[in-house]
C-alpha positions as CSV (number, residue, x, y, z in Angstrom):
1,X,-95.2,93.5,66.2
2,X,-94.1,97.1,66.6
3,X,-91.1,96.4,63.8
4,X,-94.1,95.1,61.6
5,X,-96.7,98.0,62.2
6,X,-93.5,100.7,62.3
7,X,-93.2,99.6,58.2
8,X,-96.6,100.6,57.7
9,X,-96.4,103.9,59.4
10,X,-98.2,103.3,62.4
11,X,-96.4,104.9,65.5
12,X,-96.4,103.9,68.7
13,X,-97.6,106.6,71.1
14,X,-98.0,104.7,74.7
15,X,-96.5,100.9,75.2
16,X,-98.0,99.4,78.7
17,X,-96.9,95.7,79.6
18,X,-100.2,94.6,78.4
19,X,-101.0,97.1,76.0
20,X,-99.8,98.6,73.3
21,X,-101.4,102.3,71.4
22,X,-100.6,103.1,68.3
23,X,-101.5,105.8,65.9
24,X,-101.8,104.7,62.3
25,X,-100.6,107.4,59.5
26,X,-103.2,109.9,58.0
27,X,-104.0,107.9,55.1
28,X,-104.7,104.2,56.3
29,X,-108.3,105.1,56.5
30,X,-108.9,101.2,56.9
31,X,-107.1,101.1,60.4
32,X,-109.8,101.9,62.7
33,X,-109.7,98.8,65.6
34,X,-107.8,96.5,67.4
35,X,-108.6,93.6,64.8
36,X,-107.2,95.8,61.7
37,X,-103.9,96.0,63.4
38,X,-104.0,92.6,63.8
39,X,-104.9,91.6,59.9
40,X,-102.1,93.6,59.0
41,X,-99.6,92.1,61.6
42,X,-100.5,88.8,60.2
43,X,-100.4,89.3,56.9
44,X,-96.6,90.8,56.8
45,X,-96.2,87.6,59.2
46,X,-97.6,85.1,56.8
47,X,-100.6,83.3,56.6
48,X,-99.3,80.1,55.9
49,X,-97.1,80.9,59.2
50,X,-100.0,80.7,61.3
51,X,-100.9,77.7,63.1
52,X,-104.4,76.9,62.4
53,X,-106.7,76.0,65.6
54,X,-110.2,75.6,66.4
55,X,-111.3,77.4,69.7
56,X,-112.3,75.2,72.5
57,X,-116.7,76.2,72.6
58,X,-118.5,74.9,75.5
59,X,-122.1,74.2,74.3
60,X,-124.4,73.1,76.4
61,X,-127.7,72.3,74.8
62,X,-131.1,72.5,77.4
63,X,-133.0,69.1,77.4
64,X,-136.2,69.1,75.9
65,X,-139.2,69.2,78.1
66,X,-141.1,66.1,79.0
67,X,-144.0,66.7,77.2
68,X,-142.1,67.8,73.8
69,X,-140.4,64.4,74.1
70,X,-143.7,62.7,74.2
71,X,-145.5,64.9,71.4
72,X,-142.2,63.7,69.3
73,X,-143.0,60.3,69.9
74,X,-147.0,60.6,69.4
75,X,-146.3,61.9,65.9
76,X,-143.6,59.5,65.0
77,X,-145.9,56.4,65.7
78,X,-148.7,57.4,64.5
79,X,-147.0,58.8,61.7
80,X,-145.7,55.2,61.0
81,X,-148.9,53.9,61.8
82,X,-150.5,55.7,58.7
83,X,-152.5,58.6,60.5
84,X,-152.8,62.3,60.0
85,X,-152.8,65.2,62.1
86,X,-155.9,67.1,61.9
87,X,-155.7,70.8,63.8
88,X,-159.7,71.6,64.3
89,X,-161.0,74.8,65.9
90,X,-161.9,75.1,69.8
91,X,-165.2,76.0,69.2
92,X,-168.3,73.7,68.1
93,X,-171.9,74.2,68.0
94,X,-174.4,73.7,70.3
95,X,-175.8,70.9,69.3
96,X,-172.7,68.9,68.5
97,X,-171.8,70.0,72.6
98,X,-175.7,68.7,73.5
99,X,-175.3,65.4,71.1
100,X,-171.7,64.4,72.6
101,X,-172.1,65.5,76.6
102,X,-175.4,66.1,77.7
103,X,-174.8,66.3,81.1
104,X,-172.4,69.1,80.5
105,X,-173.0,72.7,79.2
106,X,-170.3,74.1,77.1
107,X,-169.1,77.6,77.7
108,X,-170.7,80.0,75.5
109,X,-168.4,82.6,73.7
110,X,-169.9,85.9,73.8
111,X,-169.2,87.3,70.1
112,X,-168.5,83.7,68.0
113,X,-167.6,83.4,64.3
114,X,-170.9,81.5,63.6
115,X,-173.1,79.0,65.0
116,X,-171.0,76.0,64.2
117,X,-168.8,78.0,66.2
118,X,-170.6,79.1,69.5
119,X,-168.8,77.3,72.3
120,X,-165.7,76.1,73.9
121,X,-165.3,72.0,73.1
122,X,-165.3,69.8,76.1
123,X,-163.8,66.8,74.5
124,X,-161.1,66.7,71.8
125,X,-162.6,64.1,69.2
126,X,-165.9,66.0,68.3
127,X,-163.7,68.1,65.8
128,X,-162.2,64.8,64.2
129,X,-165.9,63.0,64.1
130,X,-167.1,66.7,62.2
131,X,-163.4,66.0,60.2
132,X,-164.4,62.3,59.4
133,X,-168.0,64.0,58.0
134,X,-166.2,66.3,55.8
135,X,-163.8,63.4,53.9
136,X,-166.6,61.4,53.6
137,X,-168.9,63.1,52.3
138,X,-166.4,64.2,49.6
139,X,-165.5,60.4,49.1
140,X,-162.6,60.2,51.4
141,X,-163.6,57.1,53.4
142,X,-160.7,55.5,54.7
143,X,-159.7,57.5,57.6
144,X,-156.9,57.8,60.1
145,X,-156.5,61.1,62.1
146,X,-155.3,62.6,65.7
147,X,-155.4,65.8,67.2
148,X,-153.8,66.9,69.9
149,X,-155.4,70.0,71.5
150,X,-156.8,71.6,74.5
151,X,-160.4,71.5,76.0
152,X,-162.1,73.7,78.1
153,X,-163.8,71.8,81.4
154,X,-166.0,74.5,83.2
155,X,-165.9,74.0,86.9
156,X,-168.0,76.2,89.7
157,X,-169.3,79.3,88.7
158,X,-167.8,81.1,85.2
159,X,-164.4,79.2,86.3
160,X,-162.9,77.0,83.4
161,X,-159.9,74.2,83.1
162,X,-158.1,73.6,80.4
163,X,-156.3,70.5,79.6
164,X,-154.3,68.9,77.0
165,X,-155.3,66.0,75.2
166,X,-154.7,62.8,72.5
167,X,-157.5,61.8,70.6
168,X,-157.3,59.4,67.6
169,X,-160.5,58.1,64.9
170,X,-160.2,55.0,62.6
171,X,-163.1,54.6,60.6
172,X,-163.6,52.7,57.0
173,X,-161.8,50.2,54.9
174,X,-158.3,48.9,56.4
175,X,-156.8,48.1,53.4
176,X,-156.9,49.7,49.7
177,X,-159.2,47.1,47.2
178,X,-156.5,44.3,46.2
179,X,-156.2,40.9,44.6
180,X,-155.0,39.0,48.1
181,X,-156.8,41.2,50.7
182,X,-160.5,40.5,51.5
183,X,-162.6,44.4,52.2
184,X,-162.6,44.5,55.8
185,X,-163.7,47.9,57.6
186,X,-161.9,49.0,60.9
187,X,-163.1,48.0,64.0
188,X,-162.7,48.8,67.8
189,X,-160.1,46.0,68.2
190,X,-158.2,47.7,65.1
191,X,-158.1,51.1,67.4
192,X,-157.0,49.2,70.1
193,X,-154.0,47.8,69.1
194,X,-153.1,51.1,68.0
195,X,-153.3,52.7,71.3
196,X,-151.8,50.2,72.8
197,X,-148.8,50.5,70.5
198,X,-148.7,54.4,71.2
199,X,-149.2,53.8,74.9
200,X,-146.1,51.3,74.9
201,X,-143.9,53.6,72.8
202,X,-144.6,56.3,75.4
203,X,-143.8,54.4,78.4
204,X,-146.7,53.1,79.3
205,X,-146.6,49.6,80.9
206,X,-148.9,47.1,82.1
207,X,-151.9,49.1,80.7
208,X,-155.0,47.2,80.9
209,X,-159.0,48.2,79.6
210,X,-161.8,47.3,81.6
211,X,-165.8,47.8,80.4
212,X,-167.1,51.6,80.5
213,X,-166.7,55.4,78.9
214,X,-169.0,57.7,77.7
215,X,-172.7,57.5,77.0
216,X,-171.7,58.6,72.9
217,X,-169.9,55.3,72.8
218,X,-171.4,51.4,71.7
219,X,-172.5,50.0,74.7
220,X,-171.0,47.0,73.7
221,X,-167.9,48.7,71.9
222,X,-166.2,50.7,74.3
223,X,-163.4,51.0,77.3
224,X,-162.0,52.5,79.6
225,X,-157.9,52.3,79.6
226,X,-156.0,52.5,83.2
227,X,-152.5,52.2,84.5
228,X,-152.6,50.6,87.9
229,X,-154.8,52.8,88.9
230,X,-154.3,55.8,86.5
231,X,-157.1,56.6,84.4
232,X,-155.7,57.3,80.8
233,X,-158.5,57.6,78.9
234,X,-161.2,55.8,77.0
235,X,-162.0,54.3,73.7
236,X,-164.9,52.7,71.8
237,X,-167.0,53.0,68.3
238,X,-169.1,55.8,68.4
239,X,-173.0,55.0,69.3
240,X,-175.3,54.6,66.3
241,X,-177.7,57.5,67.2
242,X,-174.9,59.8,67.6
243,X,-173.3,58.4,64.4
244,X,-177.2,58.7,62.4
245,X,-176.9,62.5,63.5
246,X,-173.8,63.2,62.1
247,X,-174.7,61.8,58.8
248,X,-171.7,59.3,58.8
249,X,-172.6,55.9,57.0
250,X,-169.6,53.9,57.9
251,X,-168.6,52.7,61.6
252,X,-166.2,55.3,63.5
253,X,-163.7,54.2,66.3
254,X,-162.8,56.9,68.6
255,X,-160.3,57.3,71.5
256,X,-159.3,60.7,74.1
257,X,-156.4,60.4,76.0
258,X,-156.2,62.5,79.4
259,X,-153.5,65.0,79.8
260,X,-151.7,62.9,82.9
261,X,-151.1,60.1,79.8
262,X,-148.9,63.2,77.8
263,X,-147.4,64.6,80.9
264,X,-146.7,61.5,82.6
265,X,-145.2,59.5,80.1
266,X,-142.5,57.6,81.5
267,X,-139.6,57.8,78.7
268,X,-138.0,54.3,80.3
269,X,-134.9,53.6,78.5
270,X,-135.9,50.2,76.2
271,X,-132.8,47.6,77.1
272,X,-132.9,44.8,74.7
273,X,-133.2,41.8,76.7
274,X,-130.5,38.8,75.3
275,X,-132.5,36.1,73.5
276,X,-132.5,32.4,75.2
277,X,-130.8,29.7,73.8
278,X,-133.1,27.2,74.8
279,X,-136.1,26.2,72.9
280,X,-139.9,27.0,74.6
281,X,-142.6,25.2,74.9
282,X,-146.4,25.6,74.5
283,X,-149.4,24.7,76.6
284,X,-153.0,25.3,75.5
285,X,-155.9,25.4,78.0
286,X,-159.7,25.9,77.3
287,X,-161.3,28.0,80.1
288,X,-164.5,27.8,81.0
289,X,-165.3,30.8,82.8
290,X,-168.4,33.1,83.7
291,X,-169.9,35.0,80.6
292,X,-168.9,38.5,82.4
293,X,-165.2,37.6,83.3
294,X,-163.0,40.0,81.2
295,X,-160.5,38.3,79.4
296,X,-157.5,40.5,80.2
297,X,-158.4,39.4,84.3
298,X,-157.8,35.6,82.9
299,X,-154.3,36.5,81.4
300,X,-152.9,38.8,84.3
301,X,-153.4,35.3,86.7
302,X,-152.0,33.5,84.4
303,X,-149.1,35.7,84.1
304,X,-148.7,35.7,87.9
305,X,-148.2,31.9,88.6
306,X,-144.6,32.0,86.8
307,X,-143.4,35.0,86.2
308,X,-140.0,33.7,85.2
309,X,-141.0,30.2,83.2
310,X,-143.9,31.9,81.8
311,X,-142.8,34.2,78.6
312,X,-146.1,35.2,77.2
313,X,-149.7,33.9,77.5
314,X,-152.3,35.2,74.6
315,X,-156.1,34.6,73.7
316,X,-156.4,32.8,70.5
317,X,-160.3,31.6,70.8
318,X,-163.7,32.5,72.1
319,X,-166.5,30.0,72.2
320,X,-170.4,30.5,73.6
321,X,-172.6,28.0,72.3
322,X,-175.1,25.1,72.9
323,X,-172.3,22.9,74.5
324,X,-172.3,25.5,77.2
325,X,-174.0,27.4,79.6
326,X,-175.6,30.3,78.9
327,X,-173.8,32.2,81.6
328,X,-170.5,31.1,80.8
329,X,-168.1,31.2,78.2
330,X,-164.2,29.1,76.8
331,X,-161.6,30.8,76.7
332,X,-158.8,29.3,74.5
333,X,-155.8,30.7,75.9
334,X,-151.8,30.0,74.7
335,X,-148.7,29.8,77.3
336,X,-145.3,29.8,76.1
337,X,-143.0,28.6,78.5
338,X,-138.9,29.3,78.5
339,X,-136.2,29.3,81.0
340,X,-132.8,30.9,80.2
341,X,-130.0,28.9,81.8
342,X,-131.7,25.3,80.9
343,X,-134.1,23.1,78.2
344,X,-137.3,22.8,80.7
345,X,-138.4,19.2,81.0
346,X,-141.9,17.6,80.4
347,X,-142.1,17.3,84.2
348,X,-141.5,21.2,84.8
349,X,-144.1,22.3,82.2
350,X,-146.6,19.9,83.5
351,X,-146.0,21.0,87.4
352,X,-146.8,25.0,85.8
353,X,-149.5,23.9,84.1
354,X,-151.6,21.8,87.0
355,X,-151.0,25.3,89.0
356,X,-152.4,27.3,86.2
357,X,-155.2,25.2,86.3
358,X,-155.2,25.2,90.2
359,X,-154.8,29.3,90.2
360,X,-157.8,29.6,87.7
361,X,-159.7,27.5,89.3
362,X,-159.2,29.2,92.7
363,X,-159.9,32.6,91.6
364,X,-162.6,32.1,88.6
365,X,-164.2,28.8,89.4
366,X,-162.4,27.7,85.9
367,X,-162.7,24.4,84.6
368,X,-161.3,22.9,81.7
369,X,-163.2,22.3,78.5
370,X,-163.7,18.9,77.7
């Protein structure tokens, strides 16, 4: 190196065993640093001397929070599902605050934009009912949108909480007007598989929905959704008043997720389970059952009498009619069962299904259709 930079006139003016000065001639303005001295050694060396290597970079990249994780997975589903995010204002109007929570009194802002402006939302899906207005009225009427937002809770005194929540609104035809598909409108059951399918992509198991929510909901139309004893949120069609006072003409399903459902979301690692090799059978039964028995109660017992033979169990038929009670109700309900190391006999899947009718019969008073 000193040979190399002696050619170019540089002397050297103090050599240390691990450093070296030298003081470049009076017209090599260009050699100012440590690296020029070096571009210069390497060039009289060769560049195609060199030996070309990558240096060794330890990255380590932070993991994502739990709740960006989750809002990933919120908009890829519904994404896929075919809804839009809508990003409405905090604020709404009195009377939209009076018509969707009665009981409780939004926080007024002292200097708002406007009257449709003048307080602090309480729940996230007045904005996307005041949204579904809007596209209507403008001849937008098939509608899929979710928001995810805060909402301002006032507590004791001027004290507020603010919370982060999901809500979601299907309202209008399903489908676009075809040859092979009839007109159908959305309805609550429509909503509800889609929760459930966001709920499932986020972690969520055994989720169930029992009767209740708020007084702006159907009577008849709405639910409350819990895990064990988590309360997730709610969903329903909106009431018909509240609807008439909004000027909306077509039927609106709504749903608000709690915060604990975005914060809590499990993020279980999906392992495929291997597929058995064995073929499954099928058992129907026809329940008859007390007219206020939910459904879902039905299932989960049926569920629990095998829960290795028994691979899925779904409703597939309602009846009330003169042929029964007025109190009570069938229930048409499907079993599949399937073992993995063996082709289940006649005998087996008889013995599981004289205890699912034993279990039922225990715990609802069930009896068999006839």
């Amino acid at each position: 190196m000193t040979t190399m930079l002696g050619y170019l006139g540089c002397r050297l003016v103090d050599g240390l065993p691990q450093q070296l000065t030298f003081q470049p001639p009076s017209h090599r303005h260009d050699l100012r640093r440590e690296e020029d001295l070096l571009e210069e050694v390497i060039r009289l060396y060769g560049y195609d001397r060199v030996q070309v290597s990558l240096p060794r970079l330890e990255v380590n990249a932070p993991e994502k929070p739990a709740i960006e994780r989750t809002l990933a997975t919120v908009h890829h589903c519904l994404g896929g599902r075919g809804y839009l995010e809508a990003i409405n204002y905090a604020f709404i109007s009195a009377e939209l605050q009076q018509q969707f929570n009665p009981t409780l009194r939004g926080t007024a802002l002292l200097n708002p934009i406007s009257a449709e402006q003048a307080v602090l939302r309480t729940c996230l899906v007045t904005g996307l009912v005041d949204t579904a207005r809007r596209n209507v009225s403008r001849g937008n009427h098939a509608l899929r949108f979710y928001e995810v937002g805060g909402v301002f809770v006032p507590l004791s005194g001027s004290q507020l909480r603010e919370a982060q929540r999901l809500a979601l609104l299907l309202s209008g035809p399903l489908h676009g007007r075809n040859w092979h598909t009839p007109d159908r409108e959305a309805d609550f059951f429509d909503l509800k598989g889609d929760v459930t399918a966001l709920l499932r992509s986020m972690g969520w198991e055994e989720v169930r929905f029992e009767a209740g929510g708020p007084s702006f909901l159907h009577p008849g139309r709405k639910a409350i959704i819990l895990a064990g004893d988590l309360h997730l949120g709610w969903l329903g069609t909106l009431h018909p008043t509240v609807q008439a006072q909004r000027d909306l003409p077509q039927s609106v399903q709504i749903c608000e997720l709690e915060e604990v459902t975005l914060t809590h979301a499990l993020h279980a690692t999906v392992a495929p389970a291997a597929a058995s090799r064995f073929p499954a059978l099928e058992r129907d039964f026809a329940f008859v059952v007390a007219q206020d028995l939910p459904s879902m109660a039905l299932l989960e017992a049926i569920r629990m009498v095998d829960g290795t033979l028994i691979r899925s169990v779904d409703l597939f038929d309602l009846y009330t009619g003169s042929h029964l009670p007025a109190d009570r109700k069938s229930l048409a309900v499907r079993v599949v069962l399937q073992a993995d190391d063996r082709t289940l006999t006649d005998q087996e899947a008889q013995n599981i299904s004289d205890r699912i009718v034993a279990q039922m019969a225990q715990q609802f008073a069930a009896t068999l259709r006839g």
